[in-house]
N, C-alpha and C positions, 0 to 999 in steps of 0.2 A: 238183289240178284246181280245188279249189276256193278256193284261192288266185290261180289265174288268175283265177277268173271275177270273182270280187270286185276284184281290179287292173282288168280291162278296164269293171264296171260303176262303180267310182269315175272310171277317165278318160275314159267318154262323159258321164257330169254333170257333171265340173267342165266338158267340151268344150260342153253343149246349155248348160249356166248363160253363158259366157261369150258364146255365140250369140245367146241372151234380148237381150243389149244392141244386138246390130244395128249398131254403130257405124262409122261413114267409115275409110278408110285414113288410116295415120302415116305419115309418112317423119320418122327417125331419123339424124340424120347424127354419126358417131362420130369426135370433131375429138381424137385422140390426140395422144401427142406427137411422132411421125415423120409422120404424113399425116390424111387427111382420109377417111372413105368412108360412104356413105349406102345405108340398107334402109327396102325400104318396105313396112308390113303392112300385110294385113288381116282378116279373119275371112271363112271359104267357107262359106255355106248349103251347100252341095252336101255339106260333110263335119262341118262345124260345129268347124272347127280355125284355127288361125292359120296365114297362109303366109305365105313373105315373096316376094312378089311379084313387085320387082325389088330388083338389088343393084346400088350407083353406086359403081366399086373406087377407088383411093385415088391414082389417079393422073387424075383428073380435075376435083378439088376441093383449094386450094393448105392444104398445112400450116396451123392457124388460129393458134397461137401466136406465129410469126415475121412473117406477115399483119398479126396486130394490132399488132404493135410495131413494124413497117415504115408505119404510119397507111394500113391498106390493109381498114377493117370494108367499108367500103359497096362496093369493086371484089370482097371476098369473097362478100357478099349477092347479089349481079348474078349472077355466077356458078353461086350456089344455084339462082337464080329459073330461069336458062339450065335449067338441068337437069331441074328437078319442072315446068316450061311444059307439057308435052303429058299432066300429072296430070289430076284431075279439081279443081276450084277450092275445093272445101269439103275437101280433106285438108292437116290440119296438117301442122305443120312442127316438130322441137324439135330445136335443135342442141345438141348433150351435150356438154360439156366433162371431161376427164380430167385424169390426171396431166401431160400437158406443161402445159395452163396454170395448175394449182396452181403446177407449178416454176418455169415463168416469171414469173408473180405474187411468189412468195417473195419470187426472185431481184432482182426488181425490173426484168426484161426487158419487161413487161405491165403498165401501169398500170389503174386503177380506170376512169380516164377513156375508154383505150383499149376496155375493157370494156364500159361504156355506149354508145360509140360504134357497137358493135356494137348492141346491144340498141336505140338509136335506127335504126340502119337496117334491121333485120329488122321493126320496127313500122310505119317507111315505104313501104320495099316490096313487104309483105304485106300489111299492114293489118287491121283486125277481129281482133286477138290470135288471126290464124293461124298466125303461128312467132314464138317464142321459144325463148331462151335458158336454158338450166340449167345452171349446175354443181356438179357433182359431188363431194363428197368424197369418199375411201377408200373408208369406209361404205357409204356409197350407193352404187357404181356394184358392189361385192363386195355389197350386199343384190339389187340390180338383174339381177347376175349369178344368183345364187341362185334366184332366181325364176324365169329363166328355163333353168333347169337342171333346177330341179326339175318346171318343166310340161312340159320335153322327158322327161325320165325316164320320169316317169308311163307313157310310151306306147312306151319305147325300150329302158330297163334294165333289164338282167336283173331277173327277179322275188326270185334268193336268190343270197348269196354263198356261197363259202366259207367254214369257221373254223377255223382252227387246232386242231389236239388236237381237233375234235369235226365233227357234223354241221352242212352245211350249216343257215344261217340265212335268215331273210325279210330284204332290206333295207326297212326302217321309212322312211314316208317323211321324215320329222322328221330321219333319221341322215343325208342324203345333206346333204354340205358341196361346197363348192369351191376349188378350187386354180386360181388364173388367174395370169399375168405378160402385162405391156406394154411398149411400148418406154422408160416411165421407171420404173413401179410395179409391184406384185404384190397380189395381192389371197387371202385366206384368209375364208371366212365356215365357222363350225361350230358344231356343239352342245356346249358345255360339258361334259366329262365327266370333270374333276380327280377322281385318289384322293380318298374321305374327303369330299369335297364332295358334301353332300344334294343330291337332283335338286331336291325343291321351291324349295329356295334357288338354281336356276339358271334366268339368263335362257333365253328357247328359242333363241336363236341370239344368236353373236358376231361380230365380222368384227375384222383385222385387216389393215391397208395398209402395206406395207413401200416405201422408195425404194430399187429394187433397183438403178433406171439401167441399165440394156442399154446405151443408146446411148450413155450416159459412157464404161465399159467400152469400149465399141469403139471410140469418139475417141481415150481414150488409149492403146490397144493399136495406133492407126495412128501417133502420134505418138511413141511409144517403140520401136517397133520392134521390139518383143521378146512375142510372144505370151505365153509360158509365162511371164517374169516379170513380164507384167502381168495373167496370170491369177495368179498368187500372192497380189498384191497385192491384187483382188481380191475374193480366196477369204478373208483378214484380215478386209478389211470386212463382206460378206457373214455372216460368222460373229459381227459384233459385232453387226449390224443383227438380224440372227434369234434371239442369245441376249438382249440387251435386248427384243425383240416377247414371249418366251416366257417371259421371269425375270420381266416386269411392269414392266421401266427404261423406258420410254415410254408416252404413252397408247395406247390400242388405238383402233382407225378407229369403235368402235361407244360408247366412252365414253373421260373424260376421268379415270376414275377408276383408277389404276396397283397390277394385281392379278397374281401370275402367274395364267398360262393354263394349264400345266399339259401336260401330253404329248395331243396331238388324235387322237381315234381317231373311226372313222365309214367312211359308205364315201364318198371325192371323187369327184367329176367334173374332169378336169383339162382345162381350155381354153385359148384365145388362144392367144398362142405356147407356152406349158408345155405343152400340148398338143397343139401341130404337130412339136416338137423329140420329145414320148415317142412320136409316133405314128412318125418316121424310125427311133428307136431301135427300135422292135421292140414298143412297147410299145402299141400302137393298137385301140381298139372291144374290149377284154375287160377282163374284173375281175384285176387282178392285186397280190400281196401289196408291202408298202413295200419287202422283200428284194430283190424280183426289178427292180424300177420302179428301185432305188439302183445295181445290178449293170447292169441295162441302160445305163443314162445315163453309169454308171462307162466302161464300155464304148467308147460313143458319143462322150463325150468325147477320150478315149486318138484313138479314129480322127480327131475332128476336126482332133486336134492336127496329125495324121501328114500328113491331107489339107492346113491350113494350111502346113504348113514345106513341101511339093510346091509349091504354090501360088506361094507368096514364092520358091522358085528359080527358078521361071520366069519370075516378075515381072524380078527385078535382073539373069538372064540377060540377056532383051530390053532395059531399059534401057542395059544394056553395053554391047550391039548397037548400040544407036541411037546412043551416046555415042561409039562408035568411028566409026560413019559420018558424025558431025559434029566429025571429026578431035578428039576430044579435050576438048571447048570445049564442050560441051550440057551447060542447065541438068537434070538429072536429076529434081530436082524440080520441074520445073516441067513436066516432060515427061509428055503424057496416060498414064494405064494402058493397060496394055498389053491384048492380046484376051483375053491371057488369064488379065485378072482378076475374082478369086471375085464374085457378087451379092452383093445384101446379106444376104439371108437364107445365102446361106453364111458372109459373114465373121461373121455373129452367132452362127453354133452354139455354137462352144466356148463362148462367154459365158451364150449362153441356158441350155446345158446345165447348167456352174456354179452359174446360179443356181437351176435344180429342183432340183439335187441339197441346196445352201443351204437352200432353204425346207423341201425333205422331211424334216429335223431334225427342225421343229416335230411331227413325225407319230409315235407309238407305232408299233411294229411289229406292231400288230394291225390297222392300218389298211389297208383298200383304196383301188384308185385305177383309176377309168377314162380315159385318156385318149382325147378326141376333140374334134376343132372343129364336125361337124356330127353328127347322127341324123337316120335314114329315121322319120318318123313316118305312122302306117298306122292308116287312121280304121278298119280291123276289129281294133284292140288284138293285132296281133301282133307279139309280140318276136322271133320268131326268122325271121320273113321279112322281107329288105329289102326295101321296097316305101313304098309313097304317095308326099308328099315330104319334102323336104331341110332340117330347120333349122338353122340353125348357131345353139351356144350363146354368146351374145353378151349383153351390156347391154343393148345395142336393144332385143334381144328381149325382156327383162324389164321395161324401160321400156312396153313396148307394152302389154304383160300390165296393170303396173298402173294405166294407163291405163283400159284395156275395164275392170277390175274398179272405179275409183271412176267412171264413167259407169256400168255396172250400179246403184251404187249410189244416186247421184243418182237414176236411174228410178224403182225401187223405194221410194224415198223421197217421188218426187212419186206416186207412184199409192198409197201407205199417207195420204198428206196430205187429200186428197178425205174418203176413209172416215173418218179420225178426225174430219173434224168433223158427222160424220152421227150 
């Protein structure tokens, strides 16, 4: 009990500290590298919590990657403007940039120039440095997540886990890490805990950013034709990309200094799609060990597969069909999908699922793992009733957070400035 109380009297002060600041609504728009979609928060006197307000989904703001290299910054900003018009005029703006336009960038699909182009017309058309432009590194958007993981935690996560061979534990809140994937990147932030490594000798938190590609993956699984032997293929890479992140053979997202990492123990929160795939698996809103999280998704996979090769008969059935009703002579590839072909969130399972199972390597078998994309947060601090509202752990949201906290701190700064010169 008195563990609870202390959990629910630490998350109404960090909630009344962030309240102190009193600040305007954000809108966050999350320019990934398959779509676009906008949240917009703000802080509730009424409960002294962050909400997010409204959510703008990803089908009503164009991809920003292919946009800028198409020379389309300023019909993208328009569009913005369309959207946040019926806001209130004093909320910011920040468009966050991720892994599709690092990759486009690399690649040399996105120039510098096309980049600015943007960054000149979101100063045009907002004006008074109300929206801007950030991008993101690895780092950043896996520290961004973490933050806001761990503000949702505070008020959502179980108080103790499990432990192996002994009694339940407190989860600390320094121990909760995360586990995220996108449609090009993955994201890991943790606490250092190598055998034989002094804790003073360790940073408090690490991040690494894998290019895990999903969407590669599924381009060239529609292009070869062969799911399973292009999940093979793969599973290769995947496994090179994760034992170089974990031997130290690359830099990591949070330094440039090439160290092993060592086996990552802690409790995760697993989000974005890593977290929508464990939540189908069976794996969803409870603490469960790396064993069961590895066996479920083993699982989930197998069935995708079974569901894909159902899928694809029925595709080249109809095809046939069509082919024989245009006597013989119809381009087959050229010919639309049929009804009854999979969404995209289905033809990405198997892939997605692949790559949690990839990344779960980097985990000791002592680790836990939550998977979810939102928690009920409930301004009377209770975990075991669903109740108040809905945030989804996301970057946005942690962008928000440090947002309100260096405005807290400007405040705090001009009302200490007065007194010292007194």
């Amino acid at each position: 009990m008195a563990a609870t109380s202390t959990a629910k009297g630490i998350a109404h002060r960090d909630a009344a500290a962030l309240a102190l600041a009193a600040p305007s609504a954000l809108a966050v728009v999350d320019c990934g590298s398959g779509s676009s979609r906008m949240s917009i928060y703000s802080l509730h006197s009424s409960d002294g919590f962050v909400h997010e307000d409204r959510y703008i989904p990803s089908n009503l703001l164009p991809t920003l990657a292919p946009t800028l290299a198409a020379g389309g910054a300023e019909a993208w900003v328009e569009a913005l403007a369309v959207l946040v018009a019926t806001e209130r005029d004093d909320m910011r703006v920040v468009v966050g940039s991720t892994g599709g336009l690092r990759k486009a960038m690399d690649d040399g699909a996105v120039t510098e120039a096309q980049v600015a182009a943007l960054e000149r017309a979101l100063a045009a058309r907002f004006g008074d440095g109300r929206a801007r432009l950030e991008q993101l590194s690895g780092g950043a958007e896996a520290a961004l997540e973490l933050r806001a993981v761990r503000y949702v935690a505070a008020h959502a996560l179980p108080l103790m886990r499990p432990q192996l061979g002994g009694a339940p534990v407190r989860i600390g809140e320094g121990e909760v890490g995360v586990l995220s994937c996108g449609g090009m990147s993955s994201q890991v932030a943790f606490r250092p805990t190598a055998a034989g490594q002094k804790k003073k000798s360790q940073p408090q938190q690490q991040f690494l950013s894998l290019r895990t590609n999903l969407l590669g993956a599924m381009a060239r699984a529609r292009r070869e034709g062969n799911l399973a032997g292009t999940l093979a293929r793969s599973e290769d890479r995947l496994w090179a990309s994760v034992a170089a992140a974990a031997l130290g053979l690359a830099p990591s997202a949070s330094s440039s200094r090439r160290s092993p990492v060592g086996k990552l123990r802690g409790t995760f929160v697993v989000i974005e799609l890593a977290g929508s795939i464990g939540k189908e698996a069976g794996l969803g809103n409870r603490l469960v060990p790396k064993r069961e999280a590895v066996q479920m998704l083993t699982q989930h996979l197998g069935s995708c597969l079974l569901v894909a090769g159902k899928d694809r008969k029925v595709r080249l059935a109809a095809e046939a069909e069509r082919t024989q009703q245009q006597g013989g002579t119809g381009d087959t590839d050229a010919a639309p999908r049929s009804e009854e072909s999979i969404s995209w969130y289905q033809e990405a399972r198997p892939h997605l699922a692949q790559i949690v199972l990839a990344l779960l390597d980097l985990f000791s078998s002592e680790s836990w793992f939550f998977f979810a994309t939102s928690f009920h947060v409930d301004s009377s601090g209770s975990k075991e009733v669903a109740g108040g509202h809905v945030l989804r752990t996301q970057w946005p949201l942690g962008l928000f957070l440090r947002e309100q906290e260096r405005e807290q701190q400007q405040q705090q700064q001009q009302q200490q400035g007065p007194r010292s010169k007194l």
